[in-house]
C-alpha positions in Angstrom: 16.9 22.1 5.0 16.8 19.3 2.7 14.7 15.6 2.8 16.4 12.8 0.8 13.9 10.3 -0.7 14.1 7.7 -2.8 10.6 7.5 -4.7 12.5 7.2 -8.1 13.0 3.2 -7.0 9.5 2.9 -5.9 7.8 4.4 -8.5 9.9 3.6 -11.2 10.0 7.3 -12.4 13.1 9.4 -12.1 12.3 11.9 -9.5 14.9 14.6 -8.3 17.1 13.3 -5.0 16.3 16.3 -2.4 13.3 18.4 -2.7 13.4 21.7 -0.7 11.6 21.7 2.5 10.8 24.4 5.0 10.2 25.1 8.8 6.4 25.8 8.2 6.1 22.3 6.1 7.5 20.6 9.2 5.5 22.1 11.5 2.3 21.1 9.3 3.7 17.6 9.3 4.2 17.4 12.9 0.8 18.1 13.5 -0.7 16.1 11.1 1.3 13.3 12.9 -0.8 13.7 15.9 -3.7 13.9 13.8 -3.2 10.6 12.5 -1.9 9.2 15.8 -5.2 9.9 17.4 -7.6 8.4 14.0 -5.7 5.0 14.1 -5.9 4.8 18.0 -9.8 4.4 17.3 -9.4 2.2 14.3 -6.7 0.3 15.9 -8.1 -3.0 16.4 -10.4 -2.9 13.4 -7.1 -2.8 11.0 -5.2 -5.4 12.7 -8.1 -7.5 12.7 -9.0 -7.1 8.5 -5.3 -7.1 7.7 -4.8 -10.8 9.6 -7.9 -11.8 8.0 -6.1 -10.6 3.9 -3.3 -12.2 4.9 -3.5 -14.7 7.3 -0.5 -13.1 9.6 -1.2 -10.4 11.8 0.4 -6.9 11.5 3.6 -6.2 13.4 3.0 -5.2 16.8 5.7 -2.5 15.7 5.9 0.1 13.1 7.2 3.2 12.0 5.1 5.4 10.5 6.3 8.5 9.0 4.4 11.9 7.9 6.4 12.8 5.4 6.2 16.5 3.3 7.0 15.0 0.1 3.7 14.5 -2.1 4.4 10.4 -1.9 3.3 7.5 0.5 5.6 4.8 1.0 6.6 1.6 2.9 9.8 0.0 3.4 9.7 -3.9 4.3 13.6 -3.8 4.7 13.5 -0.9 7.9 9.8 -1.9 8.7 8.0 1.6 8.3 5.6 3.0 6.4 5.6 7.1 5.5 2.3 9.2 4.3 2.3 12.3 2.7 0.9 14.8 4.7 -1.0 15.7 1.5 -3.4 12.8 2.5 -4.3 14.9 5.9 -8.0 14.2 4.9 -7.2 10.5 4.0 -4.6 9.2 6.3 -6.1 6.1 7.2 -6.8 5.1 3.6 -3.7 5.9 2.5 -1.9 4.1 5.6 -4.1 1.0 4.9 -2.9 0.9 1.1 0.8 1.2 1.9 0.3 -1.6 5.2 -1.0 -3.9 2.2 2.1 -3.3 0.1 4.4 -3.8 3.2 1.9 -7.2 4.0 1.7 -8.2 0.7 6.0 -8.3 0.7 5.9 -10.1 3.8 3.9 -13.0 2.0 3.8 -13.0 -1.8 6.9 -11.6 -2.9 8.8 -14.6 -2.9 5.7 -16.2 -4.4 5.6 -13.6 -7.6 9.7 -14.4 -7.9 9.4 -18.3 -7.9 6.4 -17.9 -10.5 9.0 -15.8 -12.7 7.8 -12.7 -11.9 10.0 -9.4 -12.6 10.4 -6.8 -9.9 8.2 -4.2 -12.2 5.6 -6.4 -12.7 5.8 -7.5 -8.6 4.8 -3.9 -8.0 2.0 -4.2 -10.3 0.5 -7.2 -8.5 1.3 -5.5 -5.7 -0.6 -2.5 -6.3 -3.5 -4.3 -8.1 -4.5 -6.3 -4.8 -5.1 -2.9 -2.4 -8.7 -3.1 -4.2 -8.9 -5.7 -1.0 -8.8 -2.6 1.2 -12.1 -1.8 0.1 -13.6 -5.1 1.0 -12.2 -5.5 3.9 -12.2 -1.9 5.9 -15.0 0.0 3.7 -16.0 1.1 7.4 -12.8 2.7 8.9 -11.5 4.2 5.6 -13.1 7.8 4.8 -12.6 7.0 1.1 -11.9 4.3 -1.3 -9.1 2.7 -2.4 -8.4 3.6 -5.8 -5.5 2.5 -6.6 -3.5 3.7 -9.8 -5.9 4.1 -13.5 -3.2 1.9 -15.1 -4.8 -1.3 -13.0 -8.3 0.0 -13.1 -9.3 -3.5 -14.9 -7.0 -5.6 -13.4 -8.1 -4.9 -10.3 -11.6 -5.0 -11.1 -11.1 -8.3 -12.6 -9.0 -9.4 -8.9 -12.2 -8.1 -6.9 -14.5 -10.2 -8.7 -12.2 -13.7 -8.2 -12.3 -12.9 -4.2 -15.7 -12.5 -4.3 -16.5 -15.4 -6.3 -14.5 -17.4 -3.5 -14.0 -15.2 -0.8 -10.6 -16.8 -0.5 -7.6 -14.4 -0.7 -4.9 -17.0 -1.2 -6.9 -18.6 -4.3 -7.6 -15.4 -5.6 -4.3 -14.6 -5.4 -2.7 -17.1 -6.8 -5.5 -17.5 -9.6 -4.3 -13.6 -10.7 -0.8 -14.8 -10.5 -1.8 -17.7 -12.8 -4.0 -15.4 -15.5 -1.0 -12.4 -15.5 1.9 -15.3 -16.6 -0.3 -16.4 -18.9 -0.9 -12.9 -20.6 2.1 -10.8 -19.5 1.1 -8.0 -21.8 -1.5 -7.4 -19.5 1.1 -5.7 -17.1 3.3 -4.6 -19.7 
C-alpha cells in the first residue's frame, strides 16, 4: 500500500510523492491514535483555553487529526485537520500544539503577513518562529519544549522576549512583522 503526501509544498524541500507503507506501520499508527485520543481528552480544556488566549479566537470545536506514518507533522487550514507523525508517540501533545498554532496562526495572520508584502516562504517562517509561544503558554501540558527549527533559533528568541516585554501577542506580532520587513535578510 501506498500514502500520498504532499510535504514537498510544506516544507519547501522536494520529497518523493508515495513512500512505502506496511500493515504493521498502520497498526502502530492506529494505536498510537488512541494513545493520543486519550492524552488530549485530559488536556482538553487547558489547550483550548491558552490557544484563545494566543490568538484571541478559540480553537474549532472541530478537527481532524491524523496519525500519520510518514516522519512529518502537518496541518491543513483549507480541509481543517491537522496530521502527527506517529514518530512523536512520546510527544504528541507538543507536536499537536505546534502544528494547531500554524493552523491558528493562518486563521489570523496570514492575510496580515500578505498585506505587509510578505512572500509565501517567508509566511512560513513567521509562522514557524511564533510556536516559541507554545512554551509560554502550555509549559504544563506539553511533556517537552517547543523547539522549533535551528534556522529560527534567534528569531524566535528575539520574538519571546518582545511578548514578554508586553505580554501582548498582537503587538508582539506585529512588532516582528515590522523588524523582519525592515531586514528581510534575516529570513532569507
Amino acid at each position: 500500500r501506498r500514502r500520498v503526501i504532499s510535504a514537498g509544498v510544506i516544507f519547501g524541500t522536494k520529497v518523493s510523492n508515495s513512500i512505502r507503507t506496511n500493515k504493521k506501520k498502520f497498526g502502530e499508527a492506529k494505536e498510537k491514535a488512541k494513545e493520543f485520543q486519550k492524552e488530549f481528552n485530559l488536556i482538553e480544556d487547558t489547550f483550548r483555553e491558552g490557544i484563545k488566549k494566543i490568538f484571541g479566537m478559540p480553537f474549532p470545536k472541530i478537527m481532524k487529526v491524523y496519525v500519520n506514518t510518514t516522519p512529518y507533522s502537518m496541518d491543513d487550514y483549507e480541509k481543517k485537520c491537522i496530521s502527527i507523525s506517529y514518530e512523536r508517540n512520546e510527544n504528541f501533545i507538543t507536536s499537536f500544539i505546534h502544528e494547531a498554532n500554524h493552523y491558528m496562526f493562518r486563521r489570523k495572520y496570514q492575510g496580515v503577513c500578505e498585506r505587509e508584502g510578505f512572500n509565501k516562504k517567508e509566511t512560513e517562517d513567521i509562522k514557524e518562529i511564533i510556536t516559541i509561544l507554545n512554551n509560554d503558554f502550555f509549559q504544563k501540558i506539553m511533556k517537552a519544549p517547543d523547539e522549533g527549527w535551528k534556522k529560527h533559533k534567534e528569531l524566535r528568541q528575539k520574538f519571546q522576549s518582545m511578548y514578554r516585554k508586553s505580554e501582548n501577542v498582537d503587538w508582539a506580532i506585529l512588532n516582528l512583522l515590522r523588524l523582519l520587513k525592515n531586514n528581510r535578510d534575516l529570513i532569507r
